[in-house]
N, C-alpha and C positions, 0 to 999 in steps of 0.2 A: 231439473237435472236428474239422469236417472243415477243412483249412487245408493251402493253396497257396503254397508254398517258393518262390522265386526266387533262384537264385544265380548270381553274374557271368553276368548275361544281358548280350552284345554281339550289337551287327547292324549291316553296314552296305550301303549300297546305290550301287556304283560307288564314286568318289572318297570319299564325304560317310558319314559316323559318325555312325548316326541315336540307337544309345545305347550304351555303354560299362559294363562292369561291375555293373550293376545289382542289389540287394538289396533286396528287399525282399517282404513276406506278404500272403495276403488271407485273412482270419480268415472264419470261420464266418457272421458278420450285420455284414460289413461293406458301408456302401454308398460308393461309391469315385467320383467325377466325374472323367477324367483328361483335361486341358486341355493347348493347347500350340499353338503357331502352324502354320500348314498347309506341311507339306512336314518336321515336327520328327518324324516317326515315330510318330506316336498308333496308327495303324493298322496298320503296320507290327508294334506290340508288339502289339497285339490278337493277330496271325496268330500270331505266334510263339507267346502265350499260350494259343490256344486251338489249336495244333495244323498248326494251315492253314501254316504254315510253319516254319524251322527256324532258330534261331538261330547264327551262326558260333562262339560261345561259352559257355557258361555250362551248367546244369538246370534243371529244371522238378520239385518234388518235390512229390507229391500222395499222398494213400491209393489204395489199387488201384482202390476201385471209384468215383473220385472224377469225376464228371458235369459237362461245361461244355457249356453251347448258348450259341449268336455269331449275333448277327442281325446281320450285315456293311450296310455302305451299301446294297450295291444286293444286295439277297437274291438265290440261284441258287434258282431251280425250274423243275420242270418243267412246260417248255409246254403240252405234250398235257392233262395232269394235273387235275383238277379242282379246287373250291378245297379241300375238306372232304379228299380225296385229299393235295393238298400240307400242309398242316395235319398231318397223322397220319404222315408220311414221315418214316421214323427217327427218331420220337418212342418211348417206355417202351412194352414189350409191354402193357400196360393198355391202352393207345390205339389196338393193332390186334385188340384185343376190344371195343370201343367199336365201330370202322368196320364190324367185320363184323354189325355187331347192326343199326347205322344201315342199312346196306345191307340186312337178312334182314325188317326193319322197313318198311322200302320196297315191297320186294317180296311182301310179304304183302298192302299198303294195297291194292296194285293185283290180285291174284291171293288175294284167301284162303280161296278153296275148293280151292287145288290141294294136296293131301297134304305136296306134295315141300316146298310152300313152307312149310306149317305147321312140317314138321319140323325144316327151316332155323333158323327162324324161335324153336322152343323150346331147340334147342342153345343158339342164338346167345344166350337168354336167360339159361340157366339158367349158361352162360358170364360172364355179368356178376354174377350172383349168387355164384359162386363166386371170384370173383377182387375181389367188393365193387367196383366199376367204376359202381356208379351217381352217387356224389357227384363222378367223376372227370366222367363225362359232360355233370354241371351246370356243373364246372371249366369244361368245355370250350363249352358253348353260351352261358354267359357272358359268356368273352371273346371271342368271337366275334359275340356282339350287343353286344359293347360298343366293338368294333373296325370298325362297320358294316359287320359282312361275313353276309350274309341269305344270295341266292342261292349258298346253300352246292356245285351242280351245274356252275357257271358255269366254264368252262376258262380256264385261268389266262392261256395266251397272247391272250387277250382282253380283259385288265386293264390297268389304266393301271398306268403306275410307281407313282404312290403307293397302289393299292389291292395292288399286288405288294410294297410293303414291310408294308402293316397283313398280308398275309398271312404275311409273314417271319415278324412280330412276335407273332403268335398261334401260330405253328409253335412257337418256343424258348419263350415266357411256357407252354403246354399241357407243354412236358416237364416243368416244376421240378427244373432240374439241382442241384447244389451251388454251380457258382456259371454266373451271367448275367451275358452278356458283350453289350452294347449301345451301336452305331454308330451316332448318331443318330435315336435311337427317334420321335422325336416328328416329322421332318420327314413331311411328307404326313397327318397326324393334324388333325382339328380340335380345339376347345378342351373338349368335354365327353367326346372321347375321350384327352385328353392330363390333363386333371384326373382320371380313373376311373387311368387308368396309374399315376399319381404315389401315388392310396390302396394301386391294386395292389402295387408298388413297398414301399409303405412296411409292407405286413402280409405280405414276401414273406419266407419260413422261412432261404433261402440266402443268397450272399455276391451283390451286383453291383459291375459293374463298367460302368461309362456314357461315353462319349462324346455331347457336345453344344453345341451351342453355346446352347442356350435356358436363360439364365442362370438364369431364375423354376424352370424345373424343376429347374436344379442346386438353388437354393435349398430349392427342396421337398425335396426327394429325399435328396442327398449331405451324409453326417456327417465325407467325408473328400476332399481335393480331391488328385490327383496333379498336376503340374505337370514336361511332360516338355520341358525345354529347355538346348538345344544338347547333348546326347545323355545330360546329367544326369536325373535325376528329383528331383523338393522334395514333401516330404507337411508338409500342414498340416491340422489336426486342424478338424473346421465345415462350413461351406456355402460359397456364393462367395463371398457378401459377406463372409466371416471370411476366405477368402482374400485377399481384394483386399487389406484390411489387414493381413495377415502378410506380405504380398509387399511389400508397400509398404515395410516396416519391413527386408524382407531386403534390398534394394534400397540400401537409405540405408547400411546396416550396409557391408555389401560395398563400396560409393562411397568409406565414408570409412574403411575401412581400407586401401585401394587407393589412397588419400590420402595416408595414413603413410607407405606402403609407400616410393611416390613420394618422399617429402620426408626418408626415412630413404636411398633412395638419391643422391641430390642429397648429402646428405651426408658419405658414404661416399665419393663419387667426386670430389668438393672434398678431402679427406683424401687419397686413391689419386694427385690430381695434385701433392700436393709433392712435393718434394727426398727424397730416399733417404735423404738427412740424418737426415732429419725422420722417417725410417722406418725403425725397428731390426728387425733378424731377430725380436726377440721380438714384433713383430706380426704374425707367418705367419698366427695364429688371425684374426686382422681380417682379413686379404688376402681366405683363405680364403671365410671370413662374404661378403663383399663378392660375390665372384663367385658365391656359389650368390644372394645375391640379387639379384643382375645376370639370372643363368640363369631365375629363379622369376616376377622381374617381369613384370608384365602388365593389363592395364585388365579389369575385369570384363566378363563377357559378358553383354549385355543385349535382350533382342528389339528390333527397331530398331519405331520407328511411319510409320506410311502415311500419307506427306506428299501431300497432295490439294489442290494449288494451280494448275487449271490454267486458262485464262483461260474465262468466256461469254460466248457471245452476249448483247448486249441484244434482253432480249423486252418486246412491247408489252404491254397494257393486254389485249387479248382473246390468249387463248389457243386452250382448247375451249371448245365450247357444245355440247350437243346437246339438238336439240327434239324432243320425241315420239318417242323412238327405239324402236323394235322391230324385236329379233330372235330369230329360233329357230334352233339350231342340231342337224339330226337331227332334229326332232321334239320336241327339249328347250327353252321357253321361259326366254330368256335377261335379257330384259328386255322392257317393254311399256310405252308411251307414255310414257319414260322421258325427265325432265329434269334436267341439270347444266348450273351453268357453271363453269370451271376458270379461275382467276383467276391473276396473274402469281408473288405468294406464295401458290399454294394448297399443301395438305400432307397429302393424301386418302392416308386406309388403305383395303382391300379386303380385310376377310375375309369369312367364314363356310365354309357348308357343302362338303363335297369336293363336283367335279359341278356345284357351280351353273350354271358359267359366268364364274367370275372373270380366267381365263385368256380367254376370249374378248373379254370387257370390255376389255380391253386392246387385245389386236387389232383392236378397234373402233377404239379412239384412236387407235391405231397406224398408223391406214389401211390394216393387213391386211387387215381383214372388212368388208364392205358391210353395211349396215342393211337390213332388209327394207323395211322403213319409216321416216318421219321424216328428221331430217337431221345433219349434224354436221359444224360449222365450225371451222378450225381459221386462228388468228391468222398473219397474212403474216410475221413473224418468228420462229416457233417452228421450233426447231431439235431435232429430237428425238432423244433415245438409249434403246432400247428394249433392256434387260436380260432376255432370257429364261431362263425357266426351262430349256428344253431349247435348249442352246448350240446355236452355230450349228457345222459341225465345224472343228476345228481340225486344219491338219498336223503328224501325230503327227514326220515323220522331216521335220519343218523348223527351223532353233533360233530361240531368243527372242528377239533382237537384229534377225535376219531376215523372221521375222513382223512385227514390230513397223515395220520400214524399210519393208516394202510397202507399211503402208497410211500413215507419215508418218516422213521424214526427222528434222523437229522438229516442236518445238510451242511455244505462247506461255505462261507462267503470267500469274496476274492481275496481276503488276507488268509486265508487257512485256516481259520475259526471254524469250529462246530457249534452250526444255530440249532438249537432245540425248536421243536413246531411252536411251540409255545411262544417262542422269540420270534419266530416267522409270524406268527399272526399278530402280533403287538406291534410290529415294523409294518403290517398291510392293515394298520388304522382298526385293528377288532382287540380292544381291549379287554382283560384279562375276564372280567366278569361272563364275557362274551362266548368265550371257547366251548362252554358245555352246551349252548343254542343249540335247538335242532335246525338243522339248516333250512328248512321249511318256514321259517317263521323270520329269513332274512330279507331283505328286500330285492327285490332284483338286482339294483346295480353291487348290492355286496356279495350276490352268488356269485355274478361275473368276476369280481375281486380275487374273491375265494378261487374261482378256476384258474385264473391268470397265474397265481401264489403257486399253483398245482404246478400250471406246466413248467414255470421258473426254477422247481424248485429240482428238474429235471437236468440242471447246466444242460442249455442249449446250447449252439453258437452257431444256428441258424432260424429264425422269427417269421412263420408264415402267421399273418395277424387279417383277418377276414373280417372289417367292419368293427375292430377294437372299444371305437368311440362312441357305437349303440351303449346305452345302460350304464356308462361310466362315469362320475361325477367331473368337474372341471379338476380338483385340484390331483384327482391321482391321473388325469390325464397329461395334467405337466410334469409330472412327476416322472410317469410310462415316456413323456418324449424327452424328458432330460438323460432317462437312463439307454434311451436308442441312439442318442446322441455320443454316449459313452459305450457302447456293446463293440465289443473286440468279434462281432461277426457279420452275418450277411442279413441284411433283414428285407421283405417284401411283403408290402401291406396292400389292403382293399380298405378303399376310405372314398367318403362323399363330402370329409368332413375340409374344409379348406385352410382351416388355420393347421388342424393336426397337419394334413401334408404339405403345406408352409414349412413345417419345423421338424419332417422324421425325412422328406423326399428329396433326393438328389435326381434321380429319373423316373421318366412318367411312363407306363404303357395306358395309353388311352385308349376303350376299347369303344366302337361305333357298331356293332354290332357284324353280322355278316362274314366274320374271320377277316372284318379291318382293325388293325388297331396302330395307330400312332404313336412312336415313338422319341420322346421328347427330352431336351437334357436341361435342368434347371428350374425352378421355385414354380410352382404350381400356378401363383397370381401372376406372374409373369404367363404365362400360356393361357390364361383365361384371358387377359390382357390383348396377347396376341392376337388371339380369335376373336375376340369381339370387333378389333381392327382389323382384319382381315374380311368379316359378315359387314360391316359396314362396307367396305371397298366391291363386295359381290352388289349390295343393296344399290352403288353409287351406277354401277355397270349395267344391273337390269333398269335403269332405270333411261338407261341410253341406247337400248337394244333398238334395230331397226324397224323403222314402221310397219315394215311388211308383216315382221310378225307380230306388232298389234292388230293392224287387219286379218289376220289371218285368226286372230282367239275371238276379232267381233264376228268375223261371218259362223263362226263356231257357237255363237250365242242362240241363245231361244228364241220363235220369234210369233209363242202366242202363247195363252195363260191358262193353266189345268183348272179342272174344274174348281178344284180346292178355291184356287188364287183369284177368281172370279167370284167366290164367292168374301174373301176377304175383302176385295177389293171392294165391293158393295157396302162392307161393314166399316172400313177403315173410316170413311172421312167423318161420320158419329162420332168414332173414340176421339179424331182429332178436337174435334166441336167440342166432345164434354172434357177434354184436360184441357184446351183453352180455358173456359167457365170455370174449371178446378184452377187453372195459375190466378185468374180476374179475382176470387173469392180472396185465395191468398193475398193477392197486392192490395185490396182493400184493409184485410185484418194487418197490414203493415201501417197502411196511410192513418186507420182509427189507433193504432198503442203511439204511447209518448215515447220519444225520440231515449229517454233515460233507459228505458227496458230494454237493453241490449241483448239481456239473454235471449228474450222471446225473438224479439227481430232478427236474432242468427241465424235461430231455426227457423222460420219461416222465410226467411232469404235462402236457405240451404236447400229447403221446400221448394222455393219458386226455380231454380238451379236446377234440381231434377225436375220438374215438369217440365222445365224447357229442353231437359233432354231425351224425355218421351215425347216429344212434340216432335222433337226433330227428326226420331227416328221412325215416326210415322209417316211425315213427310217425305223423308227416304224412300220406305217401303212404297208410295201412294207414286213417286215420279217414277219409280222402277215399273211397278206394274202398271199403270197406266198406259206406258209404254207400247204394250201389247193387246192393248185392248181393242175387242174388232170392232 
């Protein structure tokens, strides 16, 4: 079994102990969620774990030939690079007999009467044939069509951030290491590429290991939740929801023995102040007792939560409106004779497709972007705070306290209190030691913290929030939708995330690209719900379409075989013959182990499983093209 040993792993970063001593495994088909508040080390042990960094203490004990790939927050690739190029980059030699085939395959499409290229062209084949690289190929255009990543030519330094993370994401899913190591996988995914992930995920042969804050997919996905706080780590066996209630119950436990603790030292120290009298050398052993629990005493550690009380503006009656609005941005229609009105309680989600335009939509409200057309009014008391996705920049070598006093000395909460910054970042979870940081040296998800504090600290009482739930730890995420829940104004978010818009969205604009967007009234999972039943009922229909236009897609078919395919075809029935011989080998190495070795027997039953499904799909391949054979 391939399994990842951990022993006294410490790290710490400046002053602050991100983890101490730590033990523990990752088995063979473990899937692993590790949660923790932003700035507790999550990532930090990633690096350590997979290499990228070193810990000040502890090992790391694996088999020699034991395989991790780490799709980090923000993926490094290369610029220059193509996308199919980054994809393949220190991926399994399998994968650089893939690219040279795609490439020899290319250059035949376009030149194939040149000799040199035919010849290319049959290496490069007969290359995949013998290293069996075809089902690896299908691995790979897969997920790659299922990651919406087409224009395979396209250079990478031309890609937004989030089409540079789905490329991350297809880079490490194409190796199938031993174990998978993933930093917010699903940020920049939309929802039918984050559902195919989570099947992926779940029929995936090795160990993962996940970071995220998208609780539905921890749900789907994690049979095991790590829990890394105040430099401890807590494993509790389940999904989150099994976490929530195991934490909950560790919480109460720890409270009230920290209870005892307390009330047995009150005790003790009533006793320690009489009279000497009253105290014979034969209690040395009490004394003793008394002061190691003097020494030991202590209030448990508990993440503190993000107090969000700070005063709004009162807004009118009208907010937005926009009439007939149209715009294109590039050449890309964004919307078109488009109407909303945005009312004082309104509670608008913004998803859909990567690309549409949802980020723009924003900057529309924003009064960043001008409409091409139409118009859009905005209410004489709307006070707005626009939450972008790409921060605005922060000085890295300025501290928190002094960021913070730039832009306000104090501020008011909704009781008419004046909060000192100092009391503001004590309520946003940065404790007191904390304030003199150079902000450079915080983690991302506590920059974001940090900017959120900023704009709050503005009394909004209107909330444009562009993708909030990027970089944001789980617990100030509940926190951010309890206080939207309570906001005395209008709020309209951009989110992929499906539990957040569960719980902040009362209406959907769904955007489908092309200045379509759908507009919907009610819980997010209900309208995924819907659509799913609704593509089934299309599915049930084509499937009843009339015959004429299935004869009419056959007479539209090929009906003879390019050079290429004639020459595979020649090659194909070998490969068949030699993984037949490969399954025969295996079922003997089953028929020779005793019947008690279950482990070996799984794997080579798992073994003989996929052979039979490269069997089959050369069989496929061999009826199709035979087909046309003259």
């Amino acid at each position: 079994m391939q399994t990842l040993r951990v022993e006294e792993l410490s790290k710490t970063y400046g002053e602050k102990t991100l983890f101490k001593n730590l033990n523990f495994m990752i088995n063979e088909h473990d899937r692993i969620g590790l949660i923790g508040t932003n700035g507790s080390g999550k990532t930090s042990l990633l690096n350590v774990l997979t290499g990228v960094d070193s810990p000040d203490s502890g090992q790391l004990i694996t088999p020699h030939d034991y395989r991790i790939s780490y799709l980090k927050q923000t993926p490094e690739l290369d610029e220059q690079a193509t996308i199919i190029t980054a994809v393949f980059e220190g991926a399994a030699p399998v994968f650089q007999t893939i690219r040279n085939y795609e490439e020899a395959l290319q250059e035949y499409g376009e030149n194939p009467e040149d000799q040199k290229v035919q010849q290319r062209y049959v290496r490069a084949e007969e290359n995949m044939n013998r290293e069996n690289a075809w089902s690896a190929e299908s691995d790979v255009k897969t997920i790659l069509s299922q990651l919406h990543l087409t224009q395979l030519e396209q250079k990478v330094g031309t890609l937004s951030g989030g089409q540079k993370k789905r490329v991350g994401l297809a880079q490490v899913l194409i190796q199938a290491p031993d174990l998978l190591v993933l930093d917010e996988p699903t940020n920049h995914l939309d929802f039918d590429s984050i559902n195919w992930l989570q099947d992926y995920l779940a029929a995936y042969q090795g160990a993962l290991l996940v970071v995220t804050h998208d609780r539905y997919f921890l749900d789907q996905v994690a049979t095991q939740i790590m829990e890394l706080s105040f430099g401890k780590l807590y494993t509790y066996p389940g999904n989150y929801q099994d976490f929530v209630e195991q934490k909950a119950k560790r919480v109460t436990l720890e409270e009230e023995a920290a209870h005892k603790q307390q009330q047995l030292y009150k005790k003790e120290l009533a006793w320690m102040h009489t009279g000497a009298k009253a105290r014979t050398t034969k209690q040395q052993a009490r004394i003793n007792s008394f002061n190691e629990l003097k020494r030991d005493l202590h209030e448990p550690q508990q993440e503190g939560q993000v107090d969000i009380s700070l005063k709004q503006q009162r807004l009118g009656k009208k907010v937005i409106e926009i009439k007939n609005g149209t715009l294109k941005v590039a050449q890309h229609q964004i919307i078109k004779d488009f109407n909303l009105l945005v009312q004082a309680n309104s509670r608008i989600g913004i998803t859909g497709a990567n690309g549409a335009g949802k980020t723009s939509f924003l900057n529309v409200c924003a009064g960043l972007l001008p409409l091409d057309s139409g118009v859009i009014e905005l209410g004489q008391t709307v006070k707005l705070a626009y939450y972008k996705q790409q921060m605005e920049p922060i000085p890295g070598d300025q501290r928190m306290i002094s960021y913070l006093n730039d832009y306000a000395q104090n501020v008011v909460d909704r009781f008419g209190q004046h909060i000192s910054t100092t009391q503001l970042l004590e309520q946003f979870l940065f404790p007191r030691f904390m304030h003199g940081i150079l902000i450079r040296k915080l983690s991302g998800g506590e920059k974001r913290r940090l900017y959120l504090l900023k704009l709050l600290m503005s009394s909004p009482n209107v909330l444009l929030l562009d993708e909030p739930t990027n970089d944001l730890d789980i617990a100030t995420l509940t926190v951010l939708e309890d206080y939207l829940a309570t906001f005395n104004g209008a709020v309209i978010t951009v989110s992929h995330d499906r539990y957040f818009l569960d719980k902040v969205a009362q209406q959907l604009l769904i955007f489908s690209g092309k200045g379509k967007i759908e507009q919907y009234t009610g819980r997010f999972s209900n309208y995924l719900q819907e659509h799913q039943d609704f593509e089934k009922h299309q599915s049930v229909n084509k499937k009843e379409q009339p015959t004429q236009q299935k004869e009419l897609h056959a007479s539209q078919k090929k009906t003879k075989l390019t050079y290429a395919e004639k020459i595979e075809l020649k090659a194909i029935e070998e490969v068949i013959d030699r993984l037949e011989q490969e399954k025969q080998q295996l079922v003997q190495q089953m028929a020779a182990l005793p019947g008690s070795n279950y482990t070996q027997l799984g794997d080579l039953q798992r073994q003989v499983e996929q052979a039979d499904q490269k069997i089959e799909a050369k069989m496929n391949r061999w009826d199709y093209l035979s087909q046309f054979e003259e």
